[in-house]
N, C-alpha and C positions, 0 to 999 in steps of 0.2 A: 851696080845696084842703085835703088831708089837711096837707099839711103845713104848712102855713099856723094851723092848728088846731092843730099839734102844737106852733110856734113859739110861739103865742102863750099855750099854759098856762105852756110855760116862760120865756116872758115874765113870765105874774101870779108862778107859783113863785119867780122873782126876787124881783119887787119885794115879795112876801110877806116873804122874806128880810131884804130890807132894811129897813120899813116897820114888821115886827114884826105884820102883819096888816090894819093901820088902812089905812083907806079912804081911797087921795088920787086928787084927778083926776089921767090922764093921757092923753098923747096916746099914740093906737093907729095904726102903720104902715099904708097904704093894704092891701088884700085881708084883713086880720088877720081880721074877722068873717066871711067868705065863709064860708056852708056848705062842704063836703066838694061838689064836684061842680057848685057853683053861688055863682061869684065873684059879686062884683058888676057892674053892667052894662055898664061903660066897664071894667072891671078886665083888664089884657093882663100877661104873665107878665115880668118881669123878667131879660132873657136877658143873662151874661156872657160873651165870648168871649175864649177864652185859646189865641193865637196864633191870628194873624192874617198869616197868608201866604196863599200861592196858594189853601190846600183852606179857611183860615180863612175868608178873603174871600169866596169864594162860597159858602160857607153863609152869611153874615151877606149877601148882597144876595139868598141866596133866601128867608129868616125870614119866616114866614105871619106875617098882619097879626094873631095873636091873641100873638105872640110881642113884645118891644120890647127892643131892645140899650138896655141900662143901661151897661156900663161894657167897658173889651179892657183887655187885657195882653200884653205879646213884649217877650220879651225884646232887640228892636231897638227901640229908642225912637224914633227917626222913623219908623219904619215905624206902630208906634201909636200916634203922635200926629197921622197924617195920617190914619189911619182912625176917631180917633176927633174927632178936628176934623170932618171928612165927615159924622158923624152927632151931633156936638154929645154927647158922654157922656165920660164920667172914661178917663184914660188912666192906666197903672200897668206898671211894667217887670217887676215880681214879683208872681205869680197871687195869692199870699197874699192882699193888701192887696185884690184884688177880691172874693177870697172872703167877707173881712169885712164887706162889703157887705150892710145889710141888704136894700136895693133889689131886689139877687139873688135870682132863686129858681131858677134852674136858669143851667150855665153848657156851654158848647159847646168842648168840649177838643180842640185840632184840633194839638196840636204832633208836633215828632217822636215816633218812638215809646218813646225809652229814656225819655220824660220820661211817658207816658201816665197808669201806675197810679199813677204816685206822686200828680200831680194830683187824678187822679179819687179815689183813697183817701181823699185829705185836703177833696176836694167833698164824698164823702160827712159826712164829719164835721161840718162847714161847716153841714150839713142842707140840700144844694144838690141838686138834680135833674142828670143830666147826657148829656147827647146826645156821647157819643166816637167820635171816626176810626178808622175799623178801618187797622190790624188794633190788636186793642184792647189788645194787651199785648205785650212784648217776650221774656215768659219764660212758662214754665206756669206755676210760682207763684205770680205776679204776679195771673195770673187769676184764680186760686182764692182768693186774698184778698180780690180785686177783687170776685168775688160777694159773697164772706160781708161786708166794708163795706156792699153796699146791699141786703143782705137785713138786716144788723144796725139799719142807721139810715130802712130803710124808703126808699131811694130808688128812685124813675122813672130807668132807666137804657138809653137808646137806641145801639146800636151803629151804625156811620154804612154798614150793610150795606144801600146802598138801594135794592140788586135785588128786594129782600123787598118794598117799596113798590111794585115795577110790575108793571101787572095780566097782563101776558103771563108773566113769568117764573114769578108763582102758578101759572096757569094749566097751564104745561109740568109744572111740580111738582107741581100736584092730577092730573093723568095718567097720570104717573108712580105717584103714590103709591094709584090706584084701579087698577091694575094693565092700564094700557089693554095694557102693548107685555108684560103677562105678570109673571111673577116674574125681577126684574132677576139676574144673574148676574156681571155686568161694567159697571164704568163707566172710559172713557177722560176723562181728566181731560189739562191742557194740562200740560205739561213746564218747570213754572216753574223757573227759575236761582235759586240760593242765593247768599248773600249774599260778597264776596271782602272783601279787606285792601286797607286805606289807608297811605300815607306819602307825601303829596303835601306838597311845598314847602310852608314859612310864606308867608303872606302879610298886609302892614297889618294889622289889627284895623278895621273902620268906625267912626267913631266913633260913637259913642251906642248899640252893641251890646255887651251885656255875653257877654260870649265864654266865660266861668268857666260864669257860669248856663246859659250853650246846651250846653256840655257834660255839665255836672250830675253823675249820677251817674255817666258815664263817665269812663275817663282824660282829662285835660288833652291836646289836640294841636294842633301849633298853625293857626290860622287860615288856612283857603282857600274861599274862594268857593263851588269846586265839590264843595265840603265840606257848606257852609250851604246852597245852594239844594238842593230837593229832588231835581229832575232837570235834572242839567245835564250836568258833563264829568266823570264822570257823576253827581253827586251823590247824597247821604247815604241814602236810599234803596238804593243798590247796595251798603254798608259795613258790615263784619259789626258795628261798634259799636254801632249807631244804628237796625240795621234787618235783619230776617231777609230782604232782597232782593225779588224777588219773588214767590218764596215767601208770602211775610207781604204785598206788595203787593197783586198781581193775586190772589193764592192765595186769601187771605180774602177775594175777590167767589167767586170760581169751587168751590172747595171747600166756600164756603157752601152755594150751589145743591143740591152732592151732601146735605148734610148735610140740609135741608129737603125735598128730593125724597124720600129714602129714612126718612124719619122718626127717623131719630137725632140731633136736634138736643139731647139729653142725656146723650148719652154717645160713643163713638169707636171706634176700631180694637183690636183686639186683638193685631194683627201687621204688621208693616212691614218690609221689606225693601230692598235694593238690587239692581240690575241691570247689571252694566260694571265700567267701571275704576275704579279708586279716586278718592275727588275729590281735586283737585288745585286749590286757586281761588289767582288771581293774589294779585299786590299792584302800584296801579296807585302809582308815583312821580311820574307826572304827568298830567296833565286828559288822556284821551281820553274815548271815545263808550263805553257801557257794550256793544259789540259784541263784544268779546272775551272780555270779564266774564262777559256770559251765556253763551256758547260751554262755553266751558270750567266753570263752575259749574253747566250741566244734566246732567253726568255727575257721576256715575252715574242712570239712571233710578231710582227709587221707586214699589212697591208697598204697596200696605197691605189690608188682611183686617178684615172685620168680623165679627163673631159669628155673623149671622146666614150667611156663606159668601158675601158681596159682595165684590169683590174691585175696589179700583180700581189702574188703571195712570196714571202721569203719561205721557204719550206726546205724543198730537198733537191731543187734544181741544182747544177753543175756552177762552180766556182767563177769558171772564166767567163759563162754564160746564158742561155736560162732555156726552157721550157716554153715554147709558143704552143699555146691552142688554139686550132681555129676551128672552122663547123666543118671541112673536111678532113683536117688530119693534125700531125703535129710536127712541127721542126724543133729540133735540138739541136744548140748553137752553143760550142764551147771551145776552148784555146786551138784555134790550128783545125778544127772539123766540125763539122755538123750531119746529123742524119734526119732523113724526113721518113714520116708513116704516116700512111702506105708509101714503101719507095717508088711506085709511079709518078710520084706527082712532081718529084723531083730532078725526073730522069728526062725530059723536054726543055729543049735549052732557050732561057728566053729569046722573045723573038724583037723584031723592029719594033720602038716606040715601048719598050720595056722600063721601067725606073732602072737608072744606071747608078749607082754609091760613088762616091772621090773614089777614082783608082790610086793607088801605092803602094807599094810593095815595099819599101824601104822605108821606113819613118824618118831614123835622121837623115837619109838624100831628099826628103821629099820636104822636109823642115833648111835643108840648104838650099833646095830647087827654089824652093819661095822665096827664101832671103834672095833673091836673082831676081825672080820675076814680080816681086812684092805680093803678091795672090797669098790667097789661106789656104793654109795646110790642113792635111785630112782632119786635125785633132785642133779645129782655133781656140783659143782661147773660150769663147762661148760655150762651145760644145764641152772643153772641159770643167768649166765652169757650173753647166747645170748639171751635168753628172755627178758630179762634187755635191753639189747641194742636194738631189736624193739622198745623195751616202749621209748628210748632214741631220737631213730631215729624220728621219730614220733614227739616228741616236737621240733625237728629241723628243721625236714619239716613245721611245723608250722609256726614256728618264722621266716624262710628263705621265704616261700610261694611261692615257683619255685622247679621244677621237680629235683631230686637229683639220681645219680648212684652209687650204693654201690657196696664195691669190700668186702665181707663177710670172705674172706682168709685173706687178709691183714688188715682187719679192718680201710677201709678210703675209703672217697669220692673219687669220680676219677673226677681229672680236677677243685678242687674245696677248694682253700685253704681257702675261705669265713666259708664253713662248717666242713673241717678239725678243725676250730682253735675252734668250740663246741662241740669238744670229751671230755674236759676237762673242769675245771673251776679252778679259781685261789682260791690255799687257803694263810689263813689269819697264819701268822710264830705265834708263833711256830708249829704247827697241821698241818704240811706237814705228805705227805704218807710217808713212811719208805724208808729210803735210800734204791738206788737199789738192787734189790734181784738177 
């Protein structure tokens, strides 16, 4: 691998350093000599997993045999010391110390999400590859830094959008995008709930979870279960600290689709709007079901306007993916299938000189095929990046509840310092993102 290449000049530039130039044996890290695109024959990627819970865990039992777990980190310490007893590799409560790892050559970022860019920032640095959970970031900013780290340090950077990997959902999107149902006009997208407020009771601490580190760059609060579990009663996923709701959940599968279908996978909306009452999101003081949460957090509806005069509506489109109108029919595009009306239009297989989507069938082979051949993977960085920031925009138009114009080059409101100032959110020192890159 490229990078591999890249490590080990800066390997000799060391020892040159030290050495003063003079020629001493040394031992070289296994894959160090692999050409660029042509390891050596037994040679499998070096994979780290950081967090290791529900969404951790199954990536790490579905890791194609060219990938091999070297080391996990979570910040619960039984929890990663039983998954990494399970597969026999280093266990560590602080990502850091995996990072240092030279074993590592790419590492699988799967924690919450206030904790994502900061991870992945400091992977790139690391000179580590990195396969992240969407949604890939918690802020806009966050993304935009998050590209220029692994455009700066050259990394393979896989977003965990694995509708992109299955061959149906291509396929609605190559139809879309060769204009079977026409020139699009409207897409109904699904009416995801924004994220509400926490102040659930204290509870214990577990022991051997560091509780400071799981909060990070977030305020300190105190410890509840249905806090820590992802989905529970209702967990951190529905909490506006932790996580843009579903929004940022289901939003970043479903919003991707539109984004791929319609070939703007590099740039976004120009206008956004609200539709109803002002939102109004609870604050839940003790464990229920997220049933009320979402009720009340999908008001107001949300529009947005694209350049080219596509207009989506959040409504009553499908979760995984949405609603195409065009001026002769219509495709629906959701997890694993899609159907077109009239079914003729769909039933002609395209021909020569058709728009073709990344083929992949696999995500994490196609996120370690790259790490090989240094190329971008179906889901780059970019692409999860601006997916991210619809989901973003979207709880901002909420919380603001007035019409917003987006400049998608420069990344800002235009004329509107009120919504400039929620690109970001303030973190709690130490757990700032990584000095400038």
């Amino acid at each position: 691998m490229s990078k591999r290449q890249i490590s080990r000049r800066s390997f000799v530039r060391q020892m040159g350093a030290v050495t003063g130039g003079i020629s001493l044996p040394i031992f070289v890290p296994k894959g160090v000599l692999g050409g660029q695109g042509r390891p050596g024959a037994n040679d499998r990627a070096g994979i780290g997993f950081i967090g290791v819970g529900r969404q951790g865990s199954a990536l790490l039992g579905n890791l194609p045999p060219a990938g091999q777990v070297v080391a996990v980190a979570d910040v619960y310490r039984p929890r990663a010391e039983a998954v990494a007893a399970k597969y026999r590799v280093k266990a560590f409560t602080d990502y850091r110390h995996l990072l240092d790892l030279p074993e590592v050559d790419g590492v699988v970022v799967a924690t919450p999400d206030h904790w994502r860019a900061i991870i992945c920032i400091r992977a790139c640095q690391a000179e580590k590859d990195i396969y992240a959970e969407k949604p890939l970031t918690l802020t806009i900013r966050e993304g935009r830094l998050l590209v220029q780290a692994v455009r700066k340090y050259n990394r393979v950077l896989q977003t965990g959008s694995q509708q992109r990997s299955d061959p149906r959902n291509r396929l609605g999107c190559e139809l879309v995008r060769n204009g079977r149902i026409g020139k699009v006009h409207t897409v109904i997208a699904h009416n995801y709930p924004s994220p509400w407020h926490c102040a659930l009771p204290g509870e214990p601490v577990p022991e051997g979870l560091d509780w400071d580190m799981w909060c990070g760059p977030t305020p300190v609060v105190p410890y509840h279960r249905d806090i820590f579990t992802p989905r529970a009663n209702p967990g951190w996923i529905s909490f506006r600290p932790w996580s843009g709701g579903e929004v940022t959940g289901w939003g970043s599968h479903g919003l991707d689709q539109i984004q791929w279908a319609l070939g703007t996978d590099e740039t976004g909306p120009v206008e956004i709007w609200t539709e109803g009452p002002r939102f109004n999101p609870p604050t839940y003081t003790q464990p229920e079901s997220r049933a009320r949460g979402d009720k009340l957090c999908s008001v107001p509806k949300v529009c947005y306007r694209y350049a080219n005069g596509v207009v989506v509506r959040l409504e009553n489109g499908p979760a995984g993916g949405a609603i195409f109108q065009g001026e002769l029919g219509t495709i629906t595009i959701d997890r694993g299938k899609f159907v077109v009306d009239p079914p003729e239009l769909g039933k002609e297989r395209l021909g020569e000189g058709a728009i073709r989507l990344y083929r992949s069938d696999n995500h994490l082979q196609n996120w370690l095929d790259c790490m090989r051949t240094r190329e971008r993977p179906v889901a780059d960085v970019e692409i999860g990046h601006r997916t991210a920031t619809i989901c973003h925009l979207i709880n901002i138009a909420r919380e603001l509840g007035r019409p917003l114009r987006w400049d998608p080059e420069k990344e800002q409101f235009l004329d509107d310092p009120e919504a400039n100032a929620l690109l970001d959110r303030p973190r709690r020192p130490p757990y700032l993102l990584p000095e400038a890159i």
